[in-house]
N, C-alpha and C positions, 0 to 999 in steps of 0.2 A: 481487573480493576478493584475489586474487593480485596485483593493480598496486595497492593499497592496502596489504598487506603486504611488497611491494619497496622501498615508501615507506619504511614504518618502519622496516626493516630501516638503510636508510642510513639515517635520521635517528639512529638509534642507534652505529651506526660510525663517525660525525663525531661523538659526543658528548665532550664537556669539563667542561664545566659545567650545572648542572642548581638545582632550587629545592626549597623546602622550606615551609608555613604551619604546618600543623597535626600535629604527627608520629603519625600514623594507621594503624593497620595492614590492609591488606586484606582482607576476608572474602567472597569469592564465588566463583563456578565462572568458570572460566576457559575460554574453547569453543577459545580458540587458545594454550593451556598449550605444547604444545611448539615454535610460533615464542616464547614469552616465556621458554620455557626454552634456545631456543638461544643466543639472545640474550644472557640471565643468563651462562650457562659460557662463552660467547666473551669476554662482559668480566673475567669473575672474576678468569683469568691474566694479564691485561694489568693491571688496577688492582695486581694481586702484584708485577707486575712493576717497574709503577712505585712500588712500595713505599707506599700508598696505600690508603684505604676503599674500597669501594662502595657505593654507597646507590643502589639500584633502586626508583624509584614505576612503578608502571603504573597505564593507568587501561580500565575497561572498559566494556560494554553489554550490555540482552538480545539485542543483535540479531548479538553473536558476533565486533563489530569491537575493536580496541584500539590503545593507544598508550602510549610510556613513556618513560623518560630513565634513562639511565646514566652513575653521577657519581661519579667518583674525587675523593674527598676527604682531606686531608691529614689534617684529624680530623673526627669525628663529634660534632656539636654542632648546636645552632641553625642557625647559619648554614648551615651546607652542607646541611640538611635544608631548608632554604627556599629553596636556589637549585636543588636537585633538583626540588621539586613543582614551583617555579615554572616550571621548563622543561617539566616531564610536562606539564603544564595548557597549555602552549601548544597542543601536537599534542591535547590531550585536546577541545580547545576545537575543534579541528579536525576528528577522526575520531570522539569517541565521546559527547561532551557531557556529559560523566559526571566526576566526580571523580579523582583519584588519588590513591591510596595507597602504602602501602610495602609491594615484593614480596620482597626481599631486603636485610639487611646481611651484605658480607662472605659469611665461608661460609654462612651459615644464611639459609634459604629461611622468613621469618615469616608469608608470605600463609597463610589459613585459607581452604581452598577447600571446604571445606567447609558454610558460612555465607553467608547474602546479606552484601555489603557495605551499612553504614547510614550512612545521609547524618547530617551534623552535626545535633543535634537544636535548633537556634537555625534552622537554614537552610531545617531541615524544616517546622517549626512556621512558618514566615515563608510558605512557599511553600504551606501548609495555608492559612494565612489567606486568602493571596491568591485562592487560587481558590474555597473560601467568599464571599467578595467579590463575586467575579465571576459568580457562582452566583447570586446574591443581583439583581445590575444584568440577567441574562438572563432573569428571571425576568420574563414579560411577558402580555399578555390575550392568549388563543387560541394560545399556544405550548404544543407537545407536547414532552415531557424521553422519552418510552417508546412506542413502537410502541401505535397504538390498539386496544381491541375490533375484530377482524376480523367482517366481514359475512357472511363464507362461509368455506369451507375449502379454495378453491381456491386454484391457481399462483396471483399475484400479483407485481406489482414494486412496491417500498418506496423511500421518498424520504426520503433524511436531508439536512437544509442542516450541511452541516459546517463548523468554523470551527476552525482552529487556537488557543492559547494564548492570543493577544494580538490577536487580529482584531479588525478593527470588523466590530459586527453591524446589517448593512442590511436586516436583517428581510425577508430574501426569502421567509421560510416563511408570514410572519404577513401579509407585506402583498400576497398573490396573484403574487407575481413564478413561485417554481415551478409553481405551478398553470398556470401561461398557458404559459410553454413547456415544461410537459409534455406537454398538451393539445394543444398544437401540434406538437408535434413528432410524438406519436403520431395525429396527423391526416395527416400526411405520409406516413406508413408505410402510412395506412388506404388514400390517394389513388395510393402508388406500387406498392404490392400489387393493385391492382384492375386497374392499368395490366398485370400482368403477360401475357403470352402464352397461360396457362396457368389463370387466376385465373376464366376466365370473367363475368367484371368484377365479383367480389366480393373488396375488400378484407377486409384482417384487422385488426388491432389488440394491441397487449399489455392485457393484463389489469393492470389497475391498484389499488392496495391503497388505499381509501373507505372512509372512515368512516361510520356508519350516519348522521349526515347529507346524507351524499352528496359531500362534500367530499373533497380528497386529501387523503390521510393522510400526513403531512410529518412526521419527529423532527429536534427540534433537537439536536445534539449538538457541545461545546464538548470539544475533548480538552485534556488537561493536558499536551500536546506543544508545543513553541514550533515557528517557521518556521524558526526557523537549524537545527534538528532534522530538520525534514522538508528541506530544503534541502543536508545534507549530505551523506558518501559512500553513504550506506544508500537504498536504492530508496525511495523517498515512501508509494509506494502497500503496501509491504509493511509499515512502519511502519502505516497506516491502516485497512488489514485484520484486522492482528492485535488493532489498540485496538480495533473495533467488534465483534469474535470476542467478546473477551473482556468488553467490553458486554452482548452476548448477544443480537447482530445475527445471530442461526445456526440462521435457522427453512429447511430446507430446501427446503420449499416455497414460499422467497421469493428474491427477485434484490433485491440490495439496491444501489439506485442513488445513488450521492453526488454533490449538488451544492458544491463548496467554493467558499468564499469569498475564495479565494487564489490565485496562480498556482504552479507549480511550475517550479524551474529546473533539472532535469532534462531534457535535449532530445527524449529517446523520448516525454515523457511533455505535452508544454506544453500541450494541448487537452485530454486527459482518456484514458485508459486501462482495458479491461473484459476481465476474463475470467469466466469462468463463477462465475454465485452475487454476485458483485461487480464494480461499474465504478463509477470516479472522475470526474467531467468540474470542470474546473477554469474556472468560471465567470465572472473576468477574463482570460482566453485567450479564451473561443471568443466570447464577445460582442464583443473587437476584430476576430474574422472579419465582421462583417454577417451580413446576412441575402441569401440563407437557406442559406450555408456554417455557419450556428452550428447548426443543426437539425439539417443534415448529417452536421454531427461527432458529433453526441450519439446520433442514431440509430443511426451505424455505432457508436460504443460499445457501446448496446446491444445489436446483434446479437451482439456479442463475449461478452457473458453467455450468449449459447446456444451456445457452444462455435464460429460461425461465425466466419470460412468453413471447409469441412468439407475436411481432408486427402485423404479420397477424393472430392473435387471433382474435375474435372477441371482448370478453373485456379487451383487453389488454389494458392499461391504457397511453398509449406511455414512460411510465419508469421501466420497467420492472416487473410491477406488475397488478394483474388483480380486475378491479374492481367486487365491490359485496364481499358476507363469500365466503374467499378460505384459499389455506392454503399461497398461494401468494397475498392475500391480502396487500396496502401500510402499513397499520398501525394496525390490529386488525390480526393476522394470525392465523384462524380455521384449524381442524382438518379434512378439507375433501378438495381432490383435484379433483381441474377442474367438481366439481361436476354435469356441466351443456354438460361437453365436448363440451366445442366449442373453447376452447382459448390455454391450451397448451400442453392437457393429453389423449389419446384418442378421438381426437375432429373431425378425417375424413377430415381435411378441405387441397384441395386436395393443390401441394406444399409446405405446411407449416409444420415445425419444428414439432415432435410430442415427449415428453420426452419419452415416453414409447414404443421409436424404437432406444431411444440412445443407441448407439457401448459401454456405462458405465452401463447399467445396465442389469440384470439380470431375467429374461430368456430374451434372445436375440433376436429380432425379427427379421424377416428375410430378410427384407430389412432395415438394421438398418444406421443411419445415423451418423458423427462421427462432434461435438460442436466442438468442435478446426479444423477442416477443416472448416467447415462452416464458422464461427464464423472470427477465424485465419488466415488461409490463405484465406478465403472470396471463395472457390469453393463450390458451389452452389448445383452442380449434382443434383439430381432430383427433391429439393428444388426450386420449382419456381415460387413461388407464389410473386407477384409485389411489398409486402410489405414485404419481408423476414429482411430486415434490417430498423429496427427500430431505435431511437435515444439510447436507452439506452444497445445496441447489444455490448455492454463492452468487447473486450479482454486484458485477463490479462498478456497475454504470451507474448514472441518474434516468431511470426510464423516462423516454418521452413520448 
């Protein structure tokens, strides 16, 4: 955020010229009011000086980013109000994908910070359509829009086929594509847990969210987000969390696993990303890995939903990954877990996190411990070991 406000900082100090459409006044809360108000008073006395207007648009986001244009104009008209926007809208197009408005003429600050700002009601109404539309073409046999009747009342993990705005939909929910490698993949884990040292050759399993016919329980969900959106300076997956929050993907007692339909071009993130309560895995990335690197990635994902690997690990690496071959390895992820047990699998180490006593997987250990309490609402319970919160202890949820 800081090298994203350096930006606009200079693109505002070089400014000369700027645009104008529609002369609109801003109405919303503003998260970075006083870089837009430094901004504002550094040009004010320079437009004075050149004897000259100002016309400030800025344009904003929920997610707290912005951008704008500063436009000394000879007079205040049409014109100079359309060469103002039309400059805002560049950077807007760039940083926040949102509109701009007008924050300032001159002395007088006209933005209403008070108010949401409201999109043009032609644009709105347009963009209502469309996704009724598309609502309408997703609508398909044996597709879920809602989390189905649960079977039980236990942990669980939850499978959404995600698709951004304008995806094509390959029907991986409808035509058994997730199924297969969920199932496989969580066969992996059952094959490389048994392997353990410690396991006495009983694998485990995560618990998986079925439908009372027996089937996984897949939501289809199309957000009203474009890819240039999730694409730009704003983290992907924080964009993603917050839409499916607010869906009311926020059953505590669930991990909510997203397959998408897209890549992300974000380099921390191109295979797929998990922290506790939620992981993303980006399912034209890891299928160009093969087999069986693509199982690999998606599993170490999911470990990430249980807050692994544990900071009082011993090789836990302080970002949530353990040094050395593991299968939580940073950059190279092998097919065998915590093979050393000491860091986040059967590792004895007394207070600290142990995956394979998590309240999500299967068979259930009997003093088992639940990641979204811990993690979430930050209770502890017999977890006490000095180091339990690490930097990279990620939650993805809204604790309740």
């Amino acid at each position: 955020m800081k090298k994203l406000l350096g930006i606009l900082v200079l693109t505002f100090l070089f400014s000369g010229n700027a645009n104008a459409d529609v002369n609109e006044i801003g109405s919303n809360h503003i998260a970075a009011i006083n870089n837009v108000n430094g901004i504002y008073y550094e040009h004010l006395p320079k437009a004075k000086k050149q004897k000259k207007h100002l016309i400030f648009y800025v344009s904003t986001n929920e997610s707290g980013n912005w951008a704008g244009w500063a436009f000394y104009a000879k007079k205040i008209n049409e014109k100079s109000h359309k060469k103002a926007y039309k400059k805002c809208m560049k950077f807007a197009d760039k940083y926040t994908q949102e509109d701009c408005f007008i924050y300032a003429i001159d002395d007088k600050i006209v933005w209403n910070l008070e108010g949401p700002a409201k999109p043009k009601e032609s644009e709105s109404a347009e963009a209502k359509a469309e996704q009724e539309k598309q609502a309408q073409i997703d609508k398909k046999p044996g597709r879920f829009f809602e989390d189905q009747p649960d079977v039980n009342d236990d942990h669980q993990i939850h499978f959404i086929y995600l698709l951004s705005s304008k995806d094509k939909d390959k029907e991986l929910d409808i035509n058994g594509s997730i199924e297969k490698i969920v199932h496989r993949v969580n066969g992996k884990f059952l094959k490389m847990s048994a392997k353990n040292k410690k396991s006495n050759g009983i694998g485990q399993q995560f618990k998986l969210d079925m439908t009372k016919e027996g089937k996984l329980d897949v939501t289809f969900v199309r957000m009203n987000v474009s890819k240039k959106k999730l694409d730009g300076p704003e983290y992907p997956t924080d964009i993603i969390y917050n839409y499916l929050r607010e869906k009311g993907f926020n059953n505590p007692k669930k991990v909510y696993a997203l397959l998408a339909g897209f890549k992300s071009k974000h380099g921390n993130s191109d295979g797929g990303e998990g922290g506790v309560a939620m992981t993303v895995i980006y399912i034209p990335a890891v299928k160009s890995y093969g087999q069986p690197d693509m199982d690999l990635v998606i599993l170490h994902e999911w470990f990430h939903t249980q807050g692994a690997s544990y900071a009082c690990g011993k090789r836990d690496d302080g970002h949530g990954h353990v040094k050395g071959s593991d299968l939580l390895a940073a950059n190279t992820v092998k097919s065998s877990i915590d093979s050393k047990n000491d860091t986040y699998y059967r590792h004895d180490i007394e207070g600290c996190p142990d995956l394979a006593k998590s309240v999500f997987v299967t068979p259930t250990a009997e003093d088992p411990w639940d990641p979204y309490d811990v993690f979430c609402r930050q209770n502890r319970g017999n977890l006490t070991h000095k180091d339990l919160y690490g930097d990279f202890r990620g939650c993805k949820a809204n604790a309740k």
